[in-house]
Every structure is written in structure tokens, then in C-alpha cells.
PQR file of N, CA, C, O and H, with PARSE charges and radii, in Angstrom:
ATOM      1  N   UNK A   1     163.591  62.838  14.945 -0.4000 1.5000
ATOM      2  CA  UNK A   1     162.569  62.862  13.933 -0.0000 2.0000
ATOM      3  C   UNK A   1     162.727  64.173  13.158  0.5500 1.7000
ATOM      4  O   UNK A   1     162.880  65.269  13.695 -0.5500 1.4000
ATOM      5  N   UNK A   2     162.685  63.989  12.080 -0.4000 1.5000
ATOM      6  CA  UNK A   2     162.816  65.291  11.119 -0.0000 2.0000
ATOM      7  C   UNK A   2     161.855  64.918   9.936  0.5500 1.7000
ATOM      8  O   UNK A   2     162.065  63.822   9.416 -0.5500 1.4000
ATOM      9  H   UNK A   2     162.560  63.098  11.643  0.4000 1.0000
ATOM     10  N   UNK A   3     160.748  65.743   9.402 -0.4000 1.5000
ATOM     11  CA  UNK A   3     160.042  65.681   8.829 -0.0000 2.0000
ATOM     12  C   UNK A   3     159.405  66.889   8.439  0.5500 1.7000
ATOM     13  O   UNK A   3     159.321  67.749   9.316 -0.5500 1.4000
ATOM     14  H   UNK A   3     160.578  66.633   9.824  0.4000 1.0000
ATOM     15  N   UNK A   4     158.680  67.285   6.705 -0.4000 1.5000
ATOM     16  CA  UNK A   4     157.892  68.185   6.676 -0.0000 2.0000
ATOM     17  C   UNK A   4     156.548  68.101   6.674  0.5500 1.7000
ATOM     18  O   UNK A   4     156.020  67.048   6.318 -0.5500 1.4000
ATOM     19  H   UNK A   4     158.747  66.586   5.993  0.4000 1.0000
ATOM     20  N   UNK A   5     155.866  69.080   7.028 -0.4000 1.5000
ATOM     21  CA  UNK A   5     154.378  68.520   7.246 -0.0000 2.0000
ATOM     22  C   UNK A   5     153.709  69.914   6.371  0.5500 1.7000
ATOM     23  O   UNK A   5     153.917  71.049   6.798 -0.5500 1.4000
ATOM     24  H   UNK A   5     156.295  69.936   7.317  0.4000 1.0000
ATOM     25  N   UNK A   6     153.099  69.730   5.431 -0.4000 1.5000
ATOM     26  CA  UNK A   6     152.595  70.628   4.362 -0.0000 2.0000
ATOM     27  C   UNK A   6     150.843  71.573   5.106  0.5500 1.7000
ATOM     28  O   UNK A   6     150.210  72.566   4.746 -0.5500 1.4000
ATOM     29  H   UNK A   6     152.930  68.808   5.084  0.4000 1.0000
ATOM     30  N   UNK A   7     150.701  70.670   6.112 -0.4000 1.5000
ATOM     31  CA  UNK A   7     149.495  71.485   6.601 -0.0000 2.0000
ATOM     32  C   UNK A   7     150.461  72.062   7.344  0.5500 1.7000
ATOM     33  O   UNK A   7     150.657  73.175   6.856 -0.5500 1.4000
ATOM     34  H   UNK A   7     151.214  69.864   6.404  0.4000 1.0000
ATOM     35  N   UNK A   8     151.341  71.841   8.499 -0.4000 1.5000
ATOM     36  CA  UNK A   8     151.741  73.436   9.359 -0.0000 2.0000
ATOM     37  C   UNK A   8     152.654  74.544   8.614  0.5500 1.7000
ATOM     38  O   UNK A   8     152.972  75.657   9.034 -0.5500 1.4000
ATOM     39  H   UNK A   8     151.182  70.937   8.896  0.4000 1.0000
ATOM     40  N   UNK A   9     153.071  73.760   7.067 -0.4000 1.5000
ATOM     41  CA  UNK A   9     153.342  74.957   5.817 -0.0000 2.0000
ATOM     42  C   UNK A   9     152.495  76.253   5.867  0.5500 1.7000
ATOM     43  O   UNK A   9     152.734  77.427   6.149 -0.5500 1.4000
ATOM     44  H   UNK A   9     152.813  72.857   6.726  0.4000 1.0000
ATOM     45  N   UNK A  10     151.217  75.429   5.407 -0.4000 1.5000
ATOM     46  CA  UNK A  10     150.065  76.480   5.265 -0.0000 2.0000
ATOM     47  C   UNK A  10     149.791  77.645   5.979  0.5500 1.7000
ATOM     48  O   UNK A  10     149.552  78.802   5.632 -0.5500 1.4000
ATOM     49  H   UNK A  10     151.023  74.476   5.178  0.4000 1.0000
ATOM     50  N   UNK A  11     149.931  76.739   7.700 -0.4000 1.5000
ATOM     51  CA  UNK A  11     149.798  77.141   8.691 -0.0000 2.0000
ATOM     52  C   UNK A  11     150.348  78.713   9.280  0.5500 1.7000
ATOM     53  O   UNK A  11     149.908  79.690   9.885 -0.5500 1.4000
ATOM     54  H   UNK A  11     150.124  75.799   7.981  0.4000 1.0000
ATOM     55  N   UNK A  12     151.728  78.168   8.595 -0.4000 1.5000
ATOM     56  CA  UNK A  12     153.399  79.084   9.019 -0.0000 2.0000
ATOM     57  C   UNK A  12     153.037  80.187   8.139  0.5500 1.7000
ATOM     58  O   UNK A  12     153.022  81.310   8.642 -0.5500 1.4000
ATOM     59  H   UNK A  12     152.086  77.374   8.104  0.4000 1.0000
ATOM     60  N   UNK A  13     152.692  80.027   6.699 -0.4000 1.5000
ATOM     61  CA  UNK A  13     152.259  80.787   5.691 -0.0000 2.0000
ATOM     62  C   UNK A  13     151.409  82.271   5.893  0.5500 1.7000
ATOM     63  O   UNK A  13     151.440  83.470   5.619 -0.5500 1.4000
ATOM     64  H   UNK A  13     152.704  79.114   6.291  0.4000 1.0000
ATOM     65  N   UNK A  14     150.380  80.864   6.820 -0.4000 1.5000
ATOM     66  CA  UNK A  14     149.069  81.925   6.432 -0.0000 2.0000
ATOM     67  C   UNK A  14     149.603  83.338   8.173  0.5500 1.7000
ATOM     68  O   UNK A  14     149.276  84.516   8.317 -0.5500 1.4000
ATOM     69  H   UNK A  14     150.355  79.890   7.043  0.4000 1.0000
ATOM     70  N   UNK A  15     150.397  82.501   9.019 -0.4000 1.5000
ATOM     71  CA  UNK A  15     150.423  83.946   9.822 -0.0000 2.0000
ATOM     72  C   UNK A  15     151.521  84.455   9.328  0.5500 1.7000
ATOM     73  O   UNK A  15     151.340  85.671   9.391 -0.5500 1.4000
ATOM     74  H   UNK A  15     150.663  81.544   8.902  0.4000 1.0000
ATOM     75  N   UNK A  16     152.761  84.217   8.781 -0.4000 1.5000
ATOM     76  CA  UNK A  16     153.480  84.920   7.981 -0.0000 2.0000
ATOM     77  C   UNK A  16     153.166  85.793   7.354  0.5500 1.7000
ATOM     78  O   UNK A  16     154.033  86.642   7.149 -0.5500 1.4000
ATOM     79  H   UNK A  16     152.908  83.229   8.730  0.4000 1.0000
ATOM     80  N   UNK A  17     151.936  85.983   6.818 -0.4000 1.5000
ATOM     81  CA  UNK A  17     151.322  86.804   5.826 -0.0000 2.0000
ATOM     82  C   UNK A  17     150.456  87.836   6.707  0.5500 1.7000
ATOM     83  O   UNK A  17     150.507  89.056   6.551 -0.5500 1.4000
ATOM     84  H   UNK A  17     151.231  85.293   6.985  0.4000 1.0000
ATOM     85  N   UNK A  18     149.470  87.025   7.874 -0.4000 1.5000
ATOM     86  CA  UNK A  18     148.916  88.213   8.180 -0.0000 2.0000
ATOM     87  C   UNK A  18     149.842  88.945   9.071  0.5500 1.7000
ATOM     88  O   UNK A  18     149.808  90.154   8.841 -0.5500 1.4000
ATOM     89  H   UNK A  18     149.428  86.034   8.001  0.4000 1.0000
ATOM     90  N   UNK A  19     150.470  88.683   9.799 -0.4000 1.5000
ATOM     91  CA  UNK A  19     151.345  89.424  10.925 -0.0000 2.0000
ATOM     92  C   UNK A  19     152.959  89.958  10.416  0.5500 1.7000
ATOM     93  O   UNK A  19     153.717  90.501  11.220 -0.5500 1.4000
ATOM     94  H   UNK A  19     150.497  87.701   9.987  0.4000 1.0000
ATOM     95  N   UNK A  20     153.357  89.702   8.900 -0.4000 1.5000
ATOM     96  CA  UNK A  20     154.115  90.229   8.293 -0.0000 2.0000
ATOM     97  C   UNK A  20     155.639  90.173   8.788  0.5500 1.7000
ATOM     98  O   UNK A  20     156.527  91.026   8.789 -0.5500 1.4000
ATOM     99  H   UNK A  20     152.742  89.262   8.246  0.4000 1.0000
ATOM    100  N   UNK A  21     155.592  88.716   9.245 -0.4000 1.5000
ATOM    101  CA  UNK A  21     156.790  88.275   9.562 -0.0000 2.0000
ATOM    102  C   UNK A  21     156.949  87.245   9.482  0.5500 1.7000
ATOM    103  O   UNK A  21     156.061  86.392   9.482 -0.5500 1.4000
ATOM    104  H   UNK A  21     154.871  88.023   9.244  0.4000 1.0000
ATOM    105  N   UNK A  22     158.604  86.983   9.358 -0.4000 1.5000
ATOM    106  CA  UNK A  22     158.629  85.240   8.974 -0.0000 2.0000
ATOM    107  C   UNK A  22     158.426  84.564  10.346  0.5500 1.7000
ATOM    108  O   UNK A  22     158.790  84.855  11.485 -0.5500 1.4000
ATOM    109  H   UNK A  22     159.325  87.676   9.359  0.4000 1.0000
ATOM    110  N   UNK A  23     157.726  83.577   9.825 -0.4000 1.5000
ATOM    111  CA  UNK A  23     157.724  82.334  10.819 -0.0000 2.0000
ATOM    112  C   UNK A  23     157.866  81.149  10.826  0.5500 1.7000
ATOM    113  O   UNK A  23     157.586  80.643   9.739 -0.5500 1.4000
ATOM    114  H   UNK A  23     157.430  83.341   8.899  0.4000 1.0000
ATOM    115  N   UNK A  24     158.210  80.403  11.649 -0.4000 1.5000
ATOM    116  CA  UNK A  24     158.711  78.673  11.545 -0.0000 2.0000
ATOM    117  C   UNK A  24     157.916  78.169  12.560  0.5500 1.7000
ATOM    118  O   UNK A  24     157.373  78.807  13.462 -0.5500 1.4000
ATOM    119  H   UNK A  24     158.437  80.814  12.532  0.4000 1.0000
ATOM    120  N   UNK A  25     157.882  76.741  12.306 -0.4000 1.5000
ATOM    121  CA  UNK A  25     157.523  75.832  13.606 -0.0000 2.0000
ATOM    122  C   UNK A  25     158.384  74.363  14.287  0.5500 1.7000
ATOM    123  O   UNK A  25     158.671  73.322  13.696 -0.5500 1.4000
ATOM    124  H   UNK A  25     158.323  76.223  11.574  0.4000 1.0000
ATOM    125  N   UNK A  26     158.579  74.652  15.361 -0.4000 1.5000
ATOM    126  CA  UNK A  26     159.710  73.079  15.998 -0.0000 2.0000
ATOM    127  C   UNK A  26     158.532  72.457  16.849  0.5500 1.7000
ATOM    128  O   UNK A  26     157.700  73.075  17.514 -0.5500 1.4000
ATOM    129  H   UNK A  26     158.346  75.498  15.841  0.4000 1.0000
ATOM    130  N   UNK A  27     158.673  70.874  16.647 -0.4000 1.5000
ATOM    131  CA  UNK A  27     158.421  70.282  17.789 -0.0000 2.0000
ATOM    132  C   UNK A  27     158.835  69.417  18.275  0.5500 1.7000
ATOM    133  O   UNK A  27     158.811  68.491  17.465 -0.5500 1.4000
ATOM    134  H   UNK A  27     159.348  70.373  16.107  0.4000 1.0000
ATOM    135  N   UNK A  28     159.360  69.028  19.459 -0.4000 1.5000
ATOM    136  CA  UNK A  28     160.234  68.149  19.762 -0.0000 2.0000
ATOM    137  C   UNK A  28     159.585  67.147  20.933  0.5500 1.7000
ATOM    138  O   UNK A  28     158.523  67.467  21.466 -0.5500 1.4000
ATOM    139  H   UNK A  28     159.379  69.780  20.117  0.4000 1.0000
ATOM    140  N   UNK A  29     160.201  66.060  21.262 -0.4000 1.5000
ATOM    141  CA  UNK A  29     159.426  64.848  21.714 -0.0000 2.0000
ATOM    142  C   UNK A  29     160.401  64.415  22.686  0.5500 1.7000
ATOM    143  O   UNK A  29     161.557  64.108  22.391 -0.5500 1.4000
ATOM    144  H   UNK A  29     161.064  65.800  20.829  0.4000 1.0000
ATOM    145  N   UNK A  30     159.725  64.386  24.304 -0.4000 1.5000
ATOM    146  CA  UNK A  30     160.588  64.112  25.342 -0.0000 2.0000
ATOM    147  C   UNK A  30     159.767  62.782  25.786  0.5500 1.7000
ATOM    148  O   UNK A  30     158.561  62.782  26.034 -0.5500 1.4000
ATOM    149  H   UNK A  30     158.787  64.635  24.544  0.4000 1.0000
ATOM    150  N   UNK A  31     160.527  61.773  25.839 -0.4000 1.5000
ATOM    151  CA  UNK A  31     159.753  60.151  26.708 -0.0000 2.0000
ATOM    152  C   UNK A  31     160.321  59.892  28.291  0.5500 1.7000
ATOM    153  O   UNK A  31     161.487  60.029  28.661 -0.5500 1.4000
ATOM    154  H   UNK A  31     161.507  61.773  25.638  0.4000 1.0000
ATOM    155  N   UNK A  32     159.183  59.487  29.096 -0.4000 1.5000
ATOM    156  CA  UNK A  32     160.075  58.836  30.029 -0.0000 2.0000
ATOM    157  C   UNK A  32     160.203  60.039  31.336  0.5500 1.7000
ATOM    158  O   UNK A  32     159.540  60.982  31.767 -0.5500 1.4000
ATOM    159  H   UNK A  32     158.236  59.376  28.796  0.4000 1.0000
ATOM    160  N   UNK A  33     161.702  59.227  31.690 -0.4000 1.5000
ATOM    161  CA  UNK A  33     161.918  60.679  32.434 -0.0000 2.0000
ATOM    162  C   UNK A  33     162.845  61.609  31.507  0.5500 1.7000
ATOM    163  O   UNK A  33     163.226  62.661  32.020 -0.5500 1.4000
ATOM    164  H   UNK A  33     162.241  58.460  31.341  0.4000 1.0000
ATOM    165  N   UNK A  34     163.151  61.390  30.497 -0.4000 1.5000
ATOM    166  CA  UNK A  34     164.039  62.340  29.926 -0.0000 2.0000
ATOM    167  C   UNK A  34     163.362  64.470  29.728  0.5500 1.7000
ATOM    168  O   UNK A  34     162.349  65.095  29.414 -0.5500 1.4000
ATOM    169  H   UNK A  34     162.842  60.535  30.080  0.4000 1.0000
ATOM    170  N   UNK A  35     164.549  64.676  30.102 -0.4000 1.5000
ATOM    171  CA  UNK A  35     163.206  66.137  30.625 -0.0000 2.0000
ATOM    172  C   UNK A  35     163.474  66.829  29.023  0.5500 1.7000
ATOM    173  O   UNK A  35     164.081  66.500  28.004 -0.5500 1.4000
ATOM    174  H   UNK A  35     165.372  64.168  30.357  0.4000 1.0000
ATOM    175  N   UNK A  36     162.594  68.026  29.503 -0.4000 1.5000
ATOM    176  CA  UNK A  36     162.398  68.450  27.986 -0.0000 2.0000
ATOM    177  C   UNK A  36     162.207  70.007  28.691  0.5500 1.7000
ATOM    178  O   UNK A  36     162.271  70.292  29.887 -0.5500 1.4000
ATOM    179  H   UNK A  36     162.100  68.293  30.330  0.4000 1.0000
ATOM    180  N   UNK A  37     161.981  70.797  27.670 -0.4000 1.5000
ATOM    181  CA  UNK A  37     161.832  72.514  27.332 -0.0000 2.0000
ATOM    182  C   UNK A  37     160.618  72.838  28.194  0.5500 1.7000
ATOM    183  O   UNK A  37     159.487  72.352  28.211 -0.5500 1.4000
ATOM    184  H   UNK A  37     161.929  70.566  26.699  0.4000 1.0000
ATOM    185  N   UNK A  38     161.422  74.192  29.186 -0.4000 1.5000
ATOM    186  CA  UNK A  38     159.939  74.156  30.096 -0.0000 2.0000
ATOM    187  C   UNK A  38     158.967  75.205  28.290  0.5500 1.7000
ATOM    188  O   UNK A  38     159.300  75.421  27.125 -0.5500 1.4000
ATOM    189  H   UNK A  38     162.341  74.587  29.172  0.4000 1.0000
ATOM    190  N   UNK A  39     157.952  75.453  29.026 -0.4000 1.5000
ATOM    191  CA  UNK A  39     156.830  75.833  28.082 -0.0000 2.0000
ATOM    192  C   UNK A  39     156.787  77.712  28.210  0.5500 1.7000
ATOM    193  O   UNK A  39     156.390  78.475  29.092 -0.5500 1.4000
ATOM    194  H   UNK A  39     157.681  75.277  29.972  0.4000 1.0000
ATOM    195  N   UNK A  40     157.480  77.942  26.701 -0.4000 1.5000
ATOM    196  CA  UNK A  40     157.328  78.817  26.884 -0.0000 2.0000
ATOM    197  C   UNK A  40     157.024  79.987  25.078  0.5500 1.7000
ATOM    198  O   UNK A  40     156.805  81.196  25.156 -0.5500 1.4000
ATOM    199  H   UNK A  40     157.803  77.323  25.985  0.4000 1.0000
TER
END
């Protein structure tokens, strides 16, 4: 899945701005038993 989503734009924006660094956001989607990213 690859997609943009204009509210976590805002989102990315608005702490970009206060904390004065760039920032991005990933999210990725594990089903099943397929394992996924521990949490960190």
C-alpha cells in the first residue's frame, strides 16, 4: 500500500515546525502470522 494522506501532512508539518526538524511518517501492515517490526 502506498498512499498520501494530507491530514498526517499537516500532522508531519505542524511538528516539523515546532521541534525544528524534518519529519516523516511510515506505516506498515502485518496479517496473520506474518511477523512485523517489534515497536519501537
Amino acid at each position: 500500500m502506498d498512499f498520501f494522506d494530507p491530514t498526517l501532512e499537516v500532522a508531519c508539518r505542524a511538528l516539523g515546525w515546532w521541534s525544528g526538524e524534518l519529519t516523516s511518517a511510515n506505516a506498515y501492515l502485518a496479517v496473520g502470522e506474518t511477523g512485523g517490526f517489534h515497536l519501537h
